[in-house]
ZANU-287741 format. One record per residue: residue in three letters; x, z, y of N, C-alpha, C in turn. Coordinates in nm, 2 decimals. Layout:
% residues N
+------+--------+--------+--------+--------+--------+--------+--------+--------+--------+
: type :    nxx :    nzz :    nyy :   caxx :   cazz :   cayy :    cxx :    czz :    cyy :
+------+--------+--------+--------+--------+--------+--------+--------+--------+--------+
:  ALA :      X :      Z :      Y :      X :      Z :      Y :      X :      Z :      Y :
...
+------+--------+--------+--------+--------+--------+--------+--------+--------+--------+
% end
This chain:
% residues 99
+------+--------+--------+--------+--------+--------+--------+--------+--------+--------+
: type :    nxx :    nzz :    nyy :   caxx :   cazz :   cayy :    cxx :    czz :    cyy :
+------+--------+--------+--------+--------+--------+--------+--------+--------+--------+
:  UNK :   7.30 :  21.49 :   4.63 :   7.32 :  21.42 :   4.50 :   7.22 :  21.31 :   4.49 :
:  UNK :   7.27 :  21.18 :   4.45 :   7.18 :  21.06 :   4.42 :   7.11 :  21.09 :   4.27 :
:  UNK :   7.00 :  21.06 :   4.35 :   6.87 :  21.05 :   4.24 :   6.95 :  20.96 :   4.11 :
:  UNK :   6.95 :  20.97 :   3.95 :   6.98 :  20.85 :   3.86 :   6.91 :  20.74 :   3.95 :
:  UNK :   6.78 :  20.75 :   3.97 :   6.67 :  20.62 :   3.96 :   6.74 :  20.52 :   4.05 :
:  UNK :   6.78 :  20.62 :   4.13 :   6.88 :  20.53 :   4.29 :   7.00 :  20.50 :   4.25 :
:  UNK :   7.06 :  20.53 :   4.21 :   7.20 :  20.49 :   4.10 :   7.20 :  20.40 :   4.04 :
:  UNK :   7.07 :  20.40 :   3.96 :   7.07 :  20.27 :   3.87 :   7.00 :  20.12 :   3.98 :
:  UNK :   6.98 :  20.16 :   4.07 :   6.94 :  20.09 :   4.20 :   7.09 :  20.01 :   4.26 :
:  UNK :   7.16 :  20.09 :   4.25 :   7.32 :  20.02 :   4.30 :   7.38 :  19.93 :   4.18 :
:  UNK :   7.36 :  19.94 :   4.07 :   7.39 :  19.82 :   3.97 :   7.40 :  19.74 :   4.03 :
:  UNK :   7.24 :  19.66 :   4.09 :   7.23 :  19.54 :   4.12 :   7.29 :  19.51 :   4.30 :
:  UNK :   7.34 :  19.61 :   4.35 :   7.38 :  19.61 :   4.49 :   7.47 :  19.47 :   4.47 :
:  UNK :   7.48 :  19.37 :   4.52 :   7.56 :  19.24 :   4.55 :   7.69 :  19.32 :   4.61 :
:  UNK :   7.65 :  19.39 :   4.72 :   7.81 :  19.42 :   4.78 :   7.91 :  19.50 :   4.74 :
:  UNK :   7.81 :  19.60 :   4.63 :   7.91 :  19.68 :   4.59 :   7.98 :  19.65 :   4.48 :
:  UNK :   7.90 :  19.54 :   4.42 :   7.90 :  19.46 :   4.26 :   8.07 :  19.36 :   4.30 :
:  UNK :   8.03 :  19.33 :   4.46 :   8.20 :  19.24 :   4.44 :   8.30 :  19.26 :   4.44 :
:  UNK :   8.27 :  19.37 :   4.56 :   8.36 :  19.56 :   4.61 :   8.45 :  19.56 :   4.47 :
:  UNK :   8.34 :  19.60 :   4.35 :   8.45 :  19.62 :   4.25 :   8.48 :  19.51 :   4.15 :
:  UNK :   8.42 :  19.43 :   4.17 :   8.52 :  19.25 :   4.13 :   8.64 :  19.25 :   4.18 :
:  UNK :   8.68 :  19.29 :   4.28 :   8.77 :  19.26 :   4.35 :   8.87 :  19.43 :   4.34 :
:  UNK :   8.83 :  19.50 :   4.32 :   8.90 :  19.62 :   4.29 :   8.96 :  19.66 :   4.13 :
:  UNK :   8.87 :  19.55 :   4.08 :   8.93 :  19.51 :   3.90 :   9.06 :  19.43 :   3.91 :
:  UNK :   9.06 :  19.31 :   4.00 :   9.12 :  19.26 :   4.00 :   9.23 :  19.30 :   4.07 :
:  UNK :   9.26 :  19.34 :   4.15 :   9.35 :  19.43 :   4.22 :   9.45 :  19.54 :   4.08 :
:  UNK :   9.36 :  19.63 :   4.02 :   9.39 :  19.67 :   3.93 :   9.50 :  19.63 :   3.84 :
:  UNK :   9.42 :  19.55 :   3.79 :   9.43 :  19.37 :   3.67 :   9.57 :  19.39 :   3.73 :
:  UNK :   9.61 :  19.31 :   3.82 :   9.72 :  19.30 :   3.92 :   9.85 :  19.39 :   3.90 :
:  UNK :   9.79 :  19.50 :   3.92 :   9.89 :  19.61 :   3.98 :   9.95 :  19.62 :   3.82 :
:  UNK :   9.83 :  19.66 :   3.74 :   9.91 :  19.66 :   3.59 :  10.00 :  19.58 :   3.58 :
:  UNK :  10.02 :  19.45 :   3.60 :  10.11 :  19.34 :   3.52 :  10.19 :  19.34 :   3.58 :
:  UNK :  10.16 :  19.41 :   3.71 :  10.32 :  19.41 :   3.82 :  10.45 :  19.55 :   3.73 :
:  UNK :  10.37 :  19.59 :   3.66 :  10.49 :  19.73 :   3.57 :  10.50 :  19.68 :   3.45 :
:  UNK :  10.47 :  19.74 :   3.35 :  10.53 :  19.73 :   3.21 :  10.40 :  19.75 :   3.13 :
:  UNK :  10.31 :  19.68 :   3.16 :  10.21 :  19.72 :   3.07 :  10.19 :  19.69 :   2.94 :
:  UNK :  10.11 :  19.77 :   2.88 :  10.11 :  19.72 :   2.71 :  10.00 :  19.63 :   2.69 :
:  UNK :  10.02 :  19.60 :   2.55 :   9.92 :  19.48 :   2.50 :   9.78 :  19.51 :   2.51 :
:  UNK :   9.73 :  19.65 :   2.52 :   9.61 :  19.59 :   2.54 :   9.54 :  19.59 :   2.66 :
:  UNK :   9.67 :  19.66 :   2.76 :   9.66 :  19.65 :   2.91 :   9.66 :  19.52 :   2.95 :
:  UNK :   9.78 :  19.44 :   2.90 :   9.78 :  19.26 :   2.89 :   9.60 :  19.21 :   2.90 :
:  UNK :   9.59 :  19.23 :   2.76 :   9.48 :  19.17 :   2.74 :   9.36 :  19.20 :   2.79 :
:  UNK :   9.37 :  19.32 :   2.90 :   9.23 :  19.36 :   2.95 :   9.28 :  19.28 :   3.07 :
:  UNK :   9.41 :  19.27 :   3.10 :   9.42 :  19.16 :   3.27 :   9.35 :  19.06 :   3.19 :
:  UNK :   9.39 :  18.97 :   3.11 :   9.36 :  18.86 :   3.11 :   9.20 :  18.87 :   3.12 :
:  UNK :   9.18 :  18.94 :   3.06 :   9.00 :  18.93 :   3.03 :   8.96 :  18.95 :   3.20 :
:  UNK :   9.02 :  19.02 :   3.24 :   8.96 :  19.02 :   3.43 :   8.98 :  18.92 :   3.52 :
:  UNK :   9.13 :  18.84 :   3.49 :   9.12 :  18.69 :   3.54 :   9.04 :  18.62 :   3.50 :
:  UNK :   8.99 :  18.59 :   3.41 :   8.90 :  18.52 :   3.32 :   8.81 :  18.52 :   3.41 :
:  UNK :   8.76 :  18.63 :   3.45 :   8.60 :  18.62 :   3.47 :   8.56 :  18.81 :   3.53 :
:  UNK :   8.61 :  18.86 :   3.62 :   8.61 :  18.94 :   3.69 :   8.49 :  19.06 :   3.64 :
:  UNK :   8.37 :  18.96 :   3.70 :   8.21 :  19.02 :   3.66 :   8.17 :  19.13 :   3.56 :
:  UNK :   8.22 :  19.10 :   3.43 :   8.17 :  19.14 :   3.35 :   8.27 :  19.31 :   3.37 :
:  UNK :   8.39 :  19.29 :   3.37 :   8.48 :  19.44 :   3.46 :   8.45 :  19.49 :   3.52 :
:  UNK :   8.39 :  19.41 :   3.66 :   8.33 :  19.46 :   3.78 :   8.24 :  19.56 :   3.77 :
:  UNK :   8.12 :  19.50 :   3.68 :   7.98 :  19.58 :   3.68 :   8.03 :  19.71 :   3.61 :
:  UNK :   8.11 :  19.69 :   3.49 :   8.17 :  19.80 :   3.41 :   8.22 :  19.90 :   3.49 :
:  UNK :   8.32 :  19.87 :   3.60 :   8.38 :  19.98 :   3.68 :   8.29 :  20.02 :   3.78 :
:  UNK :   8.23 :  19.96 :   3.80 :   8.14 :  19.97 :   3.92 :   8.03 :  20.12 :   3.84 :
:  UNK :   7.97 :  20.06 :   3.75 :   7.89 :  20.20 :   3.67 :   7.99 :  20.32 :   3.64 :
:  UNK :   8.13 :  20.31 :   3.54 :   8.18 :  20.40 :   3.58 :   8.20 :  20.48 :   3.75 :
:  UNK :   8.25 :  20.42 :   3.80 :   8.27 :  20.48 :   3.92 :   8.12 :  20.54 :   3.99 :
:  UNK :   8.00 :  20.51 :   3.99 :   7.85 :  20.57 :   4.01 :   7.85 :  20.71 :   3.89 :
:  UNK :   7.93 :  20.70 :   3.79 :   7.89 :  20.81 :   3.67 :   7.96 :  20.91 :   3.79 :
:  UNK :   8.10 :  20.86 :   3.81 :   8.22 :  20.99 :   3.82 :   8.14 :  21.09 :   4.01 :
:  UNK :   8.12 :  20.98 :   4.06 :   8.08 :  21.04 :   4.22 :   7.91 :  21.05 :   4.20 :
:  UNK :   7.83 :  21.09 :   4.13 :   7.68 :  21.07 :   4.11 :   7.63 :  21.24 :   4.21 :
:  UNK :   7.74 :  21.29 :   4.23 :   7.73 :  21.40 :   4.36 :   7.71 :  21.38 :   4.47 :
:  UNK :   7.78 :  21.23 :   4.51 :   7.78 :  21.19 :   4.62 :   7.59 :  21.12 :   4.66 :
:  UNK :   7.60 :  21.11 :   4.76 :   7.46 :  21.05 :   4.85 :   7.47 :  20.91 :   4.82 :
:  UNK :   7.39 :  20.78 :   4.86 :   7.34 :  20.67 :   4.79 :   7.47 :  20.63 :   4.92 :
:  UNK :   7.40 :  20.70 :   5.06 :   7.46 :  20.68 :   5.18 :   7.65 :  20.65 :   5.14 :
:  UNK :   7.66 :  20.80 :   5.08 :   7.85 :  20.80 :   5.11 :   7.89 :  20.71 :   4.98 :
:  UNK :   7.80 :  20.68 :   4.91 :   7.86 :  20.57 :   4.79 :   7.90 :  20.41 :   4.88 :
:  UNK :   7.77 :  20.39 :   4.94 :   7.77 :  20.23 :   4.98 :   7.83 :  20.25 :   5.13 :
:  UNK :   7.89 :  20.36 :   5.17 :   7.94 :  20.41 :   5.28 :   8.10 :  20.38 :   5.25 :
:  UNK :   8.15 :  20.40 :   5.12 :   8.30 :  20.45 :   5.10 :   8.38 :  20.32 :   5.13 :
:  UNK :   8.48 :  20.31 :   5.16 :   8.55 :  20.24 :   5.17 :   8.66 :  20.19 :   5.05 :
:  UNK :   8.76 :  20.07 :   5.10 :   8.79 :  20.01 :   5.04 :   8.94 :  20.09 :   4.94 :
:  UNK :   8.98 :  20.16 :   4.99 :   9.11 :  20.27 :   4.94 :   9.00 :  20.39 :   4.85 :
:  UNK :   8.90 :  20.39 :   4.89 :   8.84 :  20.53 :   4.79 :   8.76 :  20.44 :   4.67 :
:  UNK :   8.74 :  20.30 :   4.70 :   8.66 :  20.25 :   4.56 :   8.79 :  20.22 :   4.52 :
:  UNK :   8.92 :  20.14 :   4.53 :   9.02 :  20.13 :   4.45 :   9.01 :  20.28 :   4.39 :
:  UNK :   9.07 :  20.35 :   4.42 :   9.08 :  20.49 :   4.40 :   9.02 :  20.54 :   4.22 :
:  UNK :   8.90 :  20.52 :   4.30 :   8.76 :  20.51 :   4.15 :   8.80 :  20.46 :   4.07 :
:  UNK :   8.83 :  20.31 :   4.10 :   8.86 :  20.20 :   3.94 :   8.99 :  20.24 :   3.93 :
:  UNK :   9.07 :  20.29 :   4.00 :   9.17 :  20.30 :   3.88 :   9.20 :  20.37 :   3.81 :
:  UNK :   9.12 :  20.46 :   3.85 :   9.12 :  20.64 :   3.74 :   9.03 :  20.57 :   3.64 :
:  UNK :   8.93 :  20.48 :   3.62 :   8.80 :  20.43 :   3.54 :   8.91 :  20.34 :   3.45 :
:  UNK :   9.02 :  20.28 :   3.50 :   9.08 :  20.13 :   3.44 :   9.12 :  20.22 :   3.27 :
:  UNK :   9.20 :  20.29 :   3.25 :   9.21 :  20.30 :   3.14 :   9.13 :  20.33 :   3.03 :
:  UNK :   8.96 :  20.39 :   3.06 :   8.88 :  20.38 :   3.00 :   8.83 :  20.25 :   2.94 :
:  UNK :   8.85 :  20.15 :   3.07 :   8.79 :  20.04 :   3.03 :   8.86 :  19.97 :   2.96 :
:  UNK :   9.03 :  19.95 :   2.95 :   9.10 :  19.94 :   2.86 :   9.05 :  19.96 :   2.71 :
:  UNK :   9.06 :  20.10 :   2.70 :   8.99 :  20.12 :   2.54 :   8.93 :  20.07 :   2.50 :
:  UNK :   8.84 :  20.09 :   2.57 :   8.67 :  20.02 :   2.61 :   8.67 :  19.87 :   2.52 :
:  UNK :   8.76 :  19.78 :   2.57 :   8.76 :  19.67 :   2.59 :   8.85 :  19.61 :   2.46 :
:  UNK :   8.96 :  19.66 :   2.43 :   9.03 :  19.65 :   2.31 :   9.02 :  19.74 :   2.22 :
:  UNK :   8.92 :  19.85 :   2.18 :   8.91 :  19.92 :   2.08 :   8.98 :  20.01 :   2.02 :
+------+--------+--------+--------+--------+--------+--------+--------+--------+--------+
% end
């Protein structure tokens, strides 16, 4: 299990910070590709906009959900298990995001 102190050490990780830039937007994506609702709409838009601010969001959820995991199997996981993460995290951040 990762120490918090070490957790809160991957926030500022650059590679994992883009990891999930890019797994928002993927997300972002996949939503508008079905029937999403308006405030699924409006959370894509806010992710095209400006990825970052998503990113770091999913990025910490996803550190809450696996905080069992080693510092190692976090910055170890691959690109199908961090999607994985943010998309189970996406509809929180939805809420999250439109209220």
């Amino acid at each position: 299990m990762a120490a918090y102190i070490d957790l809160r050490g991957l926030f500022s990780d650059d590679e994992l910070k883009n990891r999930a830039d890019v797994a928002v937007i993927v997300a972002a994506n996949n939503l508008l590709a079905g029937t999403p609702s308006l405030s699924e709409q409006k959370w894509a838009a806010h992710v095209f906009a400006g990825p970052r601010s998503e990113g770091v969001k999913a990025l910490m959820s996803v550190l809450a959900t696996n905080n069992a995991l080693t510092i190692v199997q976090i910055q170890q996981a691959g690109d199908a298990a961090l999607q994985t993460a943010v998309d189970i995290a996406v509809p929180s951040l939805v809420v999250a995001f439109t209220g």
